[in-house]
PDB file of N, CA, C and O in Angstrom:
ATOM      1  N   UNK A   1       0.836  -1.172   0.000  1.00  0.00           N
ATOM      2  CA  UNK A   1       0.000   0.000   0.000  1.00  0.00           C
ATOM      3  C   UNK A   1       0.886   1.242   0.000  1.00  0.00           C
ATOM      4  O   UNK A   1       1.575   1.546   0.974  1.00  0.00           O
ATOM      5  N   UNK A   2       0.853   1.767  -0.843  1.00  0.00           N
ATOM      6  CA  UNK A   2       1.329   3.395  -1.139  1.00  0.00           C
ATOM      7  C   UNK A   2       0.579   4.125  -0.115  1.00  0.00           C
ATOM      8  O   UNK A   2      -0.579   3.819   0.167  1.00  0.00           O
ATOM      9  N   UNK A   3       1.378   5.335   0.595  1.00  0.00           N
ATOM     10  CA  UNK A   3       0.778   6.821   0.570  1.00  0.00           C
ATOM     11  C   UNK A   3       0.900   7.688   0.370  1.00  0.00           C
ATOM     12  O   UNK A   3       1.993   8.203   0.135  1.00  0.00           O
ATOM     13  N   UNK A   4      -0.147   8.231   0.372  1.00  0.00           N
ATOM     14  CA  UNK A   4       0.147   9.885   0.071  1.00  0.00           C
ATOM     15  C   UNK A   4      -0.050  10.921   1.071  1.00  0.00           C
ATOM     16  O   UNK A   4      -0.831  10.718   2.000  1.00  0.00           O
ATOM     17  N   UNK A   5       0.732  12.255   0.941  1.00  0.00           N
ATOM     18  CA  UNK A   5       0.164  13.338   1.811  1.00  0.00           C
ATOM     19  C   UNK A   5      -0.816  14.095   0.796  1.00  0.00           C
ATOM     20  O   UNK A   5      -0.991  14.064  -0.422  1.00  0.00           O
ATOM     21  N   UNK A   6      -1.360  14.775   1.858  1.00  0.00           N
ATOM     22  CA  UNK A   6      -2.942  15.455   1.057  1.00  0.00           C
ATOM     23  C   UNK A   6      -2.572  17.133   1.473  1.00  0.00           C
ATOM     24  O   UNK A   6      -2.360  17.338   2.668  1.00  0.00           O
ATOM     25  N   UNK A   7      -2.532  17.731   0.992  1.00  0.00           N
ATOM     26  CA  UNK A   7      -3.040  19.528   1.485  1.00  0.00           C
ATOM     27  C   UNK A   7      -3.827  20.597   0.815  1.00  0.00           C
ATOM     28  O   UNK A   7      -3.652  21.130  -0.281  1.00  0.00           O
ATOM     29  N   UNK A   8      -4.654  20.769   1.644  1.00  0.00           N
ATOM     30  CA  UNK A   8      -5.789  21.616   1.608  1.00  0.00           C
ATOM     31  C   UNK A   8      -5.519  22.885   1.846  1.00  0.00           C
ATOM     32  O   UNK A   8      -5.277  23.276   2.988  1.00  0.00           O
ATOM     33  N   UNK A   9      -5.528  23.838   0.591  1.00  0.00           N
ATOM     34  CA  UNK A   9      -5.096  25.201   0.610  1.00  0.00           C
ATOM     35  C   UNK A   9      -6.457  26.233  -0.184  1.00  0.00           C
ATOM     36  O   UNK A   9      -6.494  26.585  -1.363  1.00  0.00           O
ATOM     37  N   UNK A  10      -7.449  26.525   0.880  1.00  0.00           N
ATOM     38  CA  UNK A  10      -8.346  26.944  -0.155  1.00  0.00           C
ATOM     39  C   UNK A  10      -8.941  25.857  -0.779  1.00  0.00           C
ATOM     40  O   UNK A  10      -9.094  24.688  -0.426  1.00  0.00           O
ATOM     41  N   UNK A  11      -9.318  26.622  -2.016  1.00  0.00           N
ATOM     42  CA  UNK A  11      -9.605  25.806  -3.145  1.00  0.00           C
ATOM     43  C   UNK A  11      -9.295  24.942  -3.882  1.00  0.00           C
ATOM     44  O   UNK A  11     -10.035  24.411  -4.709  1.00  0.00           O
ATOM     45  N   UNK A  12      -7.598  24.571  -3.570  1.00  0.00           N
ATOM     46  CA  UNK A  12      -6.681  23.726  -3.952  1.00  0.00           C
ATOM     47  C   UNK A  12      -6.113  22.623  -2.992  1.00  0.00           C
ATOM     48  O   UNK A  12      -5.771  22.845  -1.830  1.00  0.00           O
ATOM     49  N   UNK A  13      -6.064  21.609  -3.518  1.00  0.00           N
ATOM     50  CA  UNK A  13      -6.236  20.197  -2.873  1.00  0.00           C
ATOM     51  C   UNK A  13      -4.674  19.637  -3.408  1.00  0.00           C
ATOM     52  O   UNK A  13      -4.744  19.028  -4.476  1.00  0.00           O
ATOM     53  N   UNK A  14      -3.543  19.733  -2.930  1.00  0.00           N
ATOM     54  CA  UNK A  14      -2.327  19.231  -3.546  1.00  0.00           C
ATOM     55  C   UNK A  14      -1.986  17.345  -2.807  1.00  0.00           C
ATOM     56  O   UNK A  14      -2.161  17.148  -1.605  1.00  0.00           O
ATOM     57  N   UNK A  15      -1.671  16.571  -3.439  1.00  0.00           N
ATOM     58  CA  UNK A  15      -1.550  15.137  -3.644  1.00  0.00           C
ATOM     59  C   UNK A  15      -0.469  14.886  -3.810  1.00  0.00           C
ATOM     60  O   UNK A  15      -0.264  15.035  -5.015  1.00  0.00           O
ATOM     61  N   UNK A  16       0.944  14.390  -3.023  1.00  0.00           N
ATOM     62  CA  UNK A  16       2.372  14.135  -3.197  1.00  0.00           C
ATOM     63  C   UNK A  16       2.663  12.617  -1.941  1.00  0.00           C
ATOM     64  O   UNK A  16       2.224  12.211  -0.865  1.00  0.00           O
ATOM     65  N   UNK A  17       3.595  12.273  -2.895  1.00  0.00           N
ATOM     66  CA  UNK A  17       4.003  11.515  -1.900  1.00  0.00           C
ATOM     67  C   UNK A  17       4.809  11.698  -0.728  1.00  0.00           C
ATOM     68  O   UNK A  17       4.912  10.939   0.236  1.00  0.00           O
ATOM     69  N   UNK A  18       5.371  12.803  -0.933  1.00  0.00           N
ATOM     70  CA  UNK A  18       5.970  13.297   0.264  1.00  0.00           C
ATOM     71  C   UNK A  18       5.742  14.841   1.099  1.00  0.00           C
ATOM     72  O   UNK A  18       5.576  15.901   0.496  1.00  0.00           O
ATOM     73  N   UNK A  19       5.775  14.703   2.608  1.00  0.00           N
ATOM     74  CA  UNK A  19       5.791  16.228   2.942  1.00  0.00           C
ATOM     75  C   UNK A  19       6.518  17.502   2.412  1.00  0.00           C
ATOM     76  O   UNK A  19       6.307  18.701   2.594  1.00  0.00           O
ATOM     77  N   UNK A  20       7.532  16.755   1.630  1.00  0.00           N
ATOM     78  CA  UNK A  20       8.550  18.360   0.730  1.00  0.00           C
ATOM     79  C   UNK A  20       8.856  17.408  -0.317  1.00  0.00           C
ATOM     80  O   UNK A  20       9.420  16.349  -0.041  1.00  0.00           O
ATOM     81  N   UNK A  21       8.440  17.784  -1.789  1.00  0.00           N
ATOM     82  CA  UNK A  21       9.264  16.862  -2.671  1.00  0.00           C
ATOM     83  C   UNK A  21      10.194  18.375  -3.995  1.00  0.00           C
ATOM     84  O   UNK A  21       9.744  19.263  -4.720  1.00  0.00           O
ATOM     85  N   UNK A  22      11.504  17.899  -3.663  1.00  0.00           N
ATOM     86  CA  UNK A  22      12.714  17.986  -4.948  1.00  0.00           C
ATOM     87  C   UNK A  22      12.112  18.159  -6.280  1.00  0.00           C
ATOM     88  O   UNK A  22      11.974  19.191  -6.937  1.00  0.00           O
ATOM     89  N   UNK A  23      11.789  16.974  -6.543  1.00  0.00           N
ATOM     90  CA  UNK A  23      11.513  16.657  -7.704  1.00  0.00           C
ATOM     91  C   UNK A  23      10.821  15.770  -7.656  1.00  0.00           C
ATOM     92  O   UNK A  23      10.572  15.252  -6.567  1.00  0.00           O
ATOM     93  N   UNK A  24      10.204  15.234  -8.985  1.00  0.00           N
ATOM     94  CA  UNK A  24       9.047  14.158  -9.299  1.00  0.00           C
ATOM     95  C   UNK A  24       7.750  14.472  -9.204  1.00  0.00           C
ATOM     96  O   UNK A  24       7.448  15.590  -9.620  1.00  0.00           O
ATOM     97  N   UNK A  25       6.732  13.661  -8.687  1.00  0.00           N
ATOM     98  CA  UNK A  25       5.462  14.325  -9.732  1.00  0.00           C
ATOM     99  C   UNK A  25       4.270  14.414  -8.375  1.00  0.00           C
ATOM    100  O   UNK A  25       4.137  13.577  -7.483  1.00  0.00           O
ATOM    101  N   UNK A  26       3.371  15.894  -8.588  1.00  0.00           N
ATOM    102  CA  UNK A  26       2.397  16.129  -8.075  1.00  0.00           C
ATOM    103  C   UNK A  26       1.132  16.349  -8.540  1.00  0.00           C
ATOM    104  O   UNK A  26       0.985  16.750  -9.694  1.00  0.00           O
ATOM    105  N   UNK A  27      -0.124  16.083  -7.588  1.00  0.00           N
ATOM    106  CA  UNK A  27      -1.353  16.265  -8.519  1.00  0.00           C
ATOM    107  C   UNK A  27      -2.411  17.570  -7.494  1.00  0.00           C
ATOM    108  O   UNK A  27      -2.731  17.506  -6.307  1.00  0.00           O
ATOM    109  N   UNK A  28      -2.719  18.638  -8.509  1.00  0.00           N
ATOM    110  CA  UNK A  28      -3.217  19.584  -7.890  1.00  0.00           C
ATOM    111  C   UNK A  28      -4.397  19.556  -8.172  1.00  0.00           C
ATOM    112  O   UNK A  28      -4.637  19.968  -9.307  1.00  0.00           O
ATOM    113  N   UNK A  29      -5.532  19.122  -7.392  1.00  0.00           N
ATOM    114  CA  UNK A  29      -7.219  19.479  -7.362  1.00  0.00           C
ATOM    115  C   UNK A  29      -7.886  20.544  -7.480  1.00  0.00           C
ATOM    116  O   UNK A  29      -7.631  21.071  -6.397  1.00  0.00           O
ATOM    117  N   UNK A  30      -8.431  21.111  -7.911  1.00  0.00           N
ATOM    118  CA  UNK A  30      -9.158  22.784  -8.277  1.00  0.00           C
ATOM    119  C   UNK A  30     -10.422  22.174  -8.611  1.00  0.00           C
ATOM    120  O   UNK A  30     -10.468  21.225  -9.394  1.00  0.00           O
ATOM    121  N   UNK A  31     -11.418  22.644  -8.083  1.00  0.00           N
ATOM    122  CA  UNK A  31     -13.224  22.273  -8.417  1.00  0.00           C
ATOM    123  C   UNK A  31     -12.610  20.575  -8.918  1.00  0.00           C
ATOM    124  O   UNK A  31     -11.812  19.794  -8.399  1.00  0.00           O
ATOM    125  N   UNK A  32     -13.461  20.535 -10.191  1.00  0.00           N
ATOM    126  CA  UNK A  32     -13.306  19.255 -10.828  1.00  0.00           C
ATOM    127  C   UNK A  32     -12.198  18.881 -11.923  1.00  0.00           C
ATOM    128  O   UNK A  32     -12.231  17.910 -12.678  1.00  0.00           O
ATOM    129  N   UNK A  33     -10.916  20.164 -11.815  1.00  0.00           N
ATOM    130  CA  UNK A  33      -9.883  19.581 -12.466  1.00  0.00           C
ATOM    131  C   UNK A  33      -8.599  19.166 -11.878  1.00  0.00           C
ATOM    132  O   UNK A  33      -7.978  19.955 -11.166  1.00  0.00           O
ATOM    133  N   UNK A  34      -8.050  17.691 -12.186  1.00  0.00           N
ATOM    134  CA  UNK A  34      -7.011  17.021 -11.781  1.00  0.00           C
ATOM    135  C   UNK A  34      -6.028  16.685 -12.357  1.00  0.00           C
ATOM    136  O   UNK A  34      -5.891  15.840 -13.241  1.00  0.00           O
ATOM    137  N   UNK A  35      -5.167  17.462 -11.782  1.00  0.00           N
ATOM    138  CA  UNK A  35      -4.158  18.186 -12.751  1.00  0.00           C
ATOM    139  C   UNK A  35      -2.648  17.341 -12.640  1.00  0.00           C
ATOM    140  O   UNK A  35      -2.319  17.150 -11.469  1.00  0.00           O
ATOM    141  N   UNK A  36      -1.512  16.713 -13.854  1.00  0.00           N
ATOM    142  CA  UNK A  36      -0.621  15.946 -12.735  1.00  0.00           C
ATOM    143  C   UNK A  36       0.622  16.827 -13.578  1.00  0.00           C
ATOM    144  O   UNK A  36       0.780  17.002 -14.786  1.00  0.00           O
ATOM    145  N   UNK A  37       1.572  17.384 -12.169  1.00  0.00           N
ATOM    146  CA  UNK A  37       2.676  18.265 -12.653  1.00  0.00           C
ATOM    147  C   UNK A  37       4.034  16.977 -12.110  1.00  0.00           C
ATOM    148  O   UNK A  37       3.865  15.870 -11.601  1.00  0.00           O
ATOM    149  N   UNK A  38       5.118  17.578 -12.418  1.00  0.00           N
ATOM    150  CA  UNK A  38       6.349  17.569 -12.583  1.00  0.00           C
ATOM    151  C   UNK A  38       7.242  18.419 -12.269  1.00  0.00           C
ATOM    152  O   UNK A  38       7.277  19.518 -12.822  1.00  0.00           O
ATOM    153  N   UNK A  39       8.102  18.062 -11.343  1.00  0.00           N
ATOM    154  CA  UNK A  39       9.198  18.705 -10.737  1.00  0.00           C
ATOM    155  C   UNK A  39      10.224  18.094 -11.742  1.00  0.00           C
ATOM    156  O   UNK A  39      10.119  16.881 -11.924  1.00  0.00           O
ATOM    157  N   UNK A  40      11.263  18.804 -12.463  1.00  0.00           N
ATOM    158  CA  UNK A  40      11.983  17.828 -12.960  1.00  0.00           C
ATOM    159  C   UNK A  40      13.179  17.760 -11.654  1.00  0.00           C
ATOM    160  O   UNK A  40      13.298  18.490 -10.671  1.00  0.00           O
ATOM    161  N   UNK A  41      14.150  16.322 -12.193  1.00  0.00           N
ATOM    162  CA  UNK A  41      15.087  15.849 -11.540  1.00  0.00           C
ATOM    163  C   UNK A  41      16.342  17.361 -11.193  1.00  0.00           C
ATOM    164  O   UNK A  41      16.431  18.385 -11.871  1.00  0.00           O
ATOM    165  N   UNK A  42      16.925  17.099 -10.294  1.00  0.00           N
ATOM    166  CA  UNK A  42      17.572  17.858  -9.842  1.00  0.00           C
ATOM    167  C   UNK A  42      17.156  19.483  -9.352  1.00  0.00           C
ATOM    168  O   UNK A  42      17.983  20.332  -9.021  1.00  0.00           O
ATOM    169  N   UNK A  43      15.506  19.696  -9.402  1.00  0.00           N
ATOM    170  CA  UNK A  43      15.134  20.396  -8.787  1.00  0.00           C
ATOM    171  C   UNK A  43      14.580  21.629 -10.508  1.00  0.00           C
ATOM    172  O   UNK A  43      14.691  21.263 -11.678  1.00  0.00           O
ATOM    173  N   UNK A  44      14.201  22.591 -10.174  1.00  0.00           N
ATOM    174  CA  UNK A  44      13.414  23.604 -11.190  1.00  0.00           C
ATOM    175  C   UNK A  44      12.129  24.111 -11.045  1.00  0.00           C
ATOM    176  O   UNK A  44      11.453  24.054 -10.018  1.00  0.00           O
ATOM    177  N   UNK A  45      11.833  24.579 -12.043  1.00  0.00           N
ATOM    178  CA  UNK A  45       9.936  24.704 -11.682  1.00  0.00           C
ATOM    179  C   UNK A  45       9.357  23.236 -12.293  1.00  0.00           C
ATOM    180  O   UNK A  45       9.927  22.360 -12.945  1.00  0.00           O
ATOM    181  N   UNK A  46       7.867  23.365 -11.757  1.00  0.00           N
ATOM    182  CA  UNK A  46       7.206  22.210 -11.893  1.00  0.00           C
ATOM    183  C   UNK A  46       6.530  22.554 -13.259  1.00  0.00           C
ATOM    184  O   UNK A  46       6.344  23.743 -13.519  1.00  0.00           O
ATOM    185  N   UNK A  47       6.205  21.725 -14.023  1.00  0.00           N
ATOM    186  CA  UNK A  47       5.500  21.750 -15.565  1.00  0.00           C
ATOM    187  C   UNK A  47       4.559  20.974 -15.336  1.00  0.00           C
ATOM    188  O   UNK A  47       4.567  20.051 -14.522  1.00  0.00           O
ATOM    189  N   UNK A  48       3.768  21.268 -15.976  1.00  0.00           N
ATOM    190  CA  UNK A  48       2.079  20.936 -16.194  1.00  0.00           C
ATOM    191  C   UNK A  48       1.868  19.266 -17.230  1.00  0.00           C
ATOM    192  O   UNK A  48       1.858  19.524 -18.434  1.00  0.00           O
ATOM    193  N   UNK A  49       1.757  18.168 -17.007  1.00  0.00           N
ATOM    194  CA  UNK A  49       1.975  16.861 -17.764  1.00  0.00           C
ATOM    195  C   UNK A  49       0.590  16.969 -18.357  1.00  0.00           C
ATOM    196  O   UNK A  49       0.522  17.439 -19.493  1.00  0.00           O
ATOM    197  N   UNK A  50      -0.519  16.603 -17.754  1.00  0.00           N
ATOM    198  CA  UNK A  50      -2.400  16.948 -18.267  1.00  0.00           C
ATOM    199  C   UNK A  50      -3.142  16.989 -17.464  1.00  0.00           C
ATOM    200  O   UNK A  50      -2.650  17.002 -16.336  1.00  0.00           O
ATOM    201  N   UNK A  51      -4.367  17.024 -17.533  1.00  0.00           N
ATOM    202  CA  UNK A  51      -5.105  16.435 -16.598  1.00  0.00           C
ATOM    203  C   UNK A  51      -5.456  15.546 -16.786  1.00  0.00           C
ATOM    204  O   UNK A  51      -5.359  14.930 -17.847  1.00  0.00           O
ATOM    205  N   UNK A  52      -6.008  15.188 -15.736  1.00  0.00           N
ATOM    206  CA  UNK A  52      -7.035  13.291 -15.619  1.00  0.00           C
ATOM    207  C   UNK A  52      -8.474  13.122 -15.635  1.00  0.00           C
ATOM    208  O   UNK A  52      -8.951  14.170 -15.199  1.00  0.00           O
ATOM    209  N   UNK A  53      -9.246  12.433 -15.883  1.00  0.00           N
ATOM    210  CA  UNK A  53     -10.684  12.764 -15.300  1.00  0.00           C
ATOM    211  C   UNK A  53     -10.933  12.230 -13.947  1.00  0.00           C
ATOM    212  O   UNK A  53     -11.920  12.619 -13.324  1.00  0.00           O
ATOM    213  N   UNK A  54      -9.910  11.153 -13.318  1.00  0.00           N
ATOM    214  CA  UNK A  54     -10.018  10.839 -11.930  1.00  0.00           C
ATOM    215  C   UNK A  54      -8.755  10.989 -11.421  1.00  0.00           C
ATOM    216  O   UNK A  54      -7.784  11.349 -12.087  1.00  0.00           O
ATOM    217  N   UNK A  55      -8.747  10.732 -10.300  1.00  0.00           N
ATOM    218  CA  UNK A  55      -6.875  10.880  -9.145  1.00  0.00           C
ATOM    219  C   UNK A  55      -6.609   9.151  -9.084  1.00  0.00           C
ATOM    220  O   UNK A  55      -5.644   8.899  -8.363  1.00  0.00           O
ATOM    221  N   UNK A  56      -6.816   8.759  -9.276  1.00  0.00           N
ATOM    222  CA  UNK A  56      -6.349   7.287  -9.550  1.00  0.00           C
ATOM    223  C   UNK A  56      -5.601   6.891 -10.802  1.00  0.00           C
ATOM    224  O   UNK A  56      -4.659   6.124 -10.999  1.00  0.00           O
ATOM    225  N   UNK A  57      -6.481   7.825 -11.743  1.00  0.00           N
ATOM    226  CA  UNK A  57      -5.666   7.753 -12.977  1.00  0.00           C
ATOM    227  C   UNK A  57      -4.428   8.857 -13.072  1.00  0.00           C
ATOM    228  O   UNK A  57      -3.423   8.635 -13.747  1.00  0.00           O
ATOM    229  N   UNK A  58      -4.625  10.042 -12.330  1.00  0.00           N
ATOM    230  CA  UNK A  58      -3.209  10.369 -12.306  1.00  0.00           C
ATOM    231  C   UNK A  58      -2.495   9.731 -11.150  1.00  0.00           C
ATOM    232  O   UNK A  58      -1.314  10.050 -11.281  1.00  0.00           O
ATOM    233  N   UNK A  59      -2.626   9.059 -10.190  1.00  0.00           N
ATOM    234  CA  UNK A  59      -1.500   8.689  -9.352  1.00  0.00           C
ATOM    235  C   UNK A  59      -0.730   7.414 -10.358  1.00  0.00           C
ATOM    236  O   UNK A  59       0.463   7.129 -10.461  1.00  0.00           O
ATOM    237  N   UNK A  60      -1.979   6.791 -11.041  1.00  0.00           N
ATOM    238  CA  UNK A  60      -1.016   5.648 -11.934  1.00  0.00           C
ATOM    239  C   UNK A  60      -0.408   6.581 -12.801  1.00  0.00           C
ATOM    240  O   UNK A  60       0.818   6.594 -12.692  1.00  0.00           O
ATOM    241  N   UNK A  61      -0.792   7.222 -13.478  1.00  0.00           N
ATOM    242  CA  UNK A  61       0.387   7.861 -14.812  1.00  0.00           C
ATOM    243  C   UNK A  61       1.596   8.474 -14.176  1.00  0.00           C
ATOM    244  O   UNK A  61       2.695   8.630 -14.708  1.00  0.00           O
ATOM    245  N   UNK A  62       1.221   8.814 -12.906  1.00  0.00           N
ATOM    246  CA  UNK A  62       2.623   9.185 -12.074  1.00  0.00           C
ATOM    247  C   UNK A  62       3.835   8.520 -11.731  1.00  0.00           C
ATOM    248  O   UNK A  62       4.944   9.027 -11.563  1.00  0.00           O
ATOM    249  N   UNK A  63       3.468   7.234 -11.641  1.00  0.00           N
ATOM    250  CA  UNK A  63       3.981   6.110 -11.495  1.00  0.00           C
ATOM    251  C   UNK A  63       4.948   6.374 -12.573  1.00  0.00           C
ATOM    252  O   UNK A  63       6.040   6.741 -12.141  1.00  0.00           O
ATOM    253  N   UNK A  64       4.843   6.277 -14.064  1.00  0.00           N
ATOM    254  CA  UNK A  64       5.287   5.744 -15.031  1.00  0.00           C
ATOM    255  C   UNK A  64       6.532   7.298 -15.226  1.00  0.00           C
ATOM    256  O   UNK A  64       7.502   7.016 -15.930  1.00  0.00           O
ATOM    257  N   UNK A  65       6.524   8.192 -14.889  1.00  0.00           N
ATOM    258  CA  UNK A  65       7.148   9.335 -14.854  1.00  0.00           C
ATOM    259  C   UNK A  65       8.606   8.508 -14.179  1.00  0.00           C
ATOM    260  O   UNK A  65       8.597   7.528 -13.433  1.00  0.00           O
ATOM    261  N   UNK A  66      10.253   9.532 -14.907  1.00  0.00           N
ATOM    262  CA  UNK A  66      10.956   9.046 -14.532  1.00  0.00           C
ATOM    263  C   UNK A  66      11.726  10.255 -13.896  1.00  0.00           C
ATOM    264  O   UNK A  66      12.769  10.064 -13.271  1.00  0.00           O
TER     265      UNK A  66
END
């Protein structure tokens, strides 16, 4: 079993696997869009990958991110 941390900011619902992440991949909630970004490796800004129509389907496409 995987987890995740959850944070609730407002209107925005952020989804990571960790309490501070470097790099690798996050999913940001807004109303009904689920959004999955990217930190790249060695640190930068985060980039926008797509959205999902559910968070299951972005935690799997997250997975596959390297």
């Amino acid at each position: 079993m995987e987890k995740y941390i959850t944070i609730v900011d407002g209107d925005k619902i952020t989804v990571q696997r960790a309490a501070y992440i470097e790099d690798g991949a996050y999913i940001e909630i807004i109303g009904n869009t689920i959004t999955l970004f990217e930190i790249p490796a060695f640190g930068g800004e985060a980039y926008r990958i797509r959205d999902f129509p559910s968070l299951l389907e972005a935690i799997e496409y997250s997975k596959t991110l390297t």
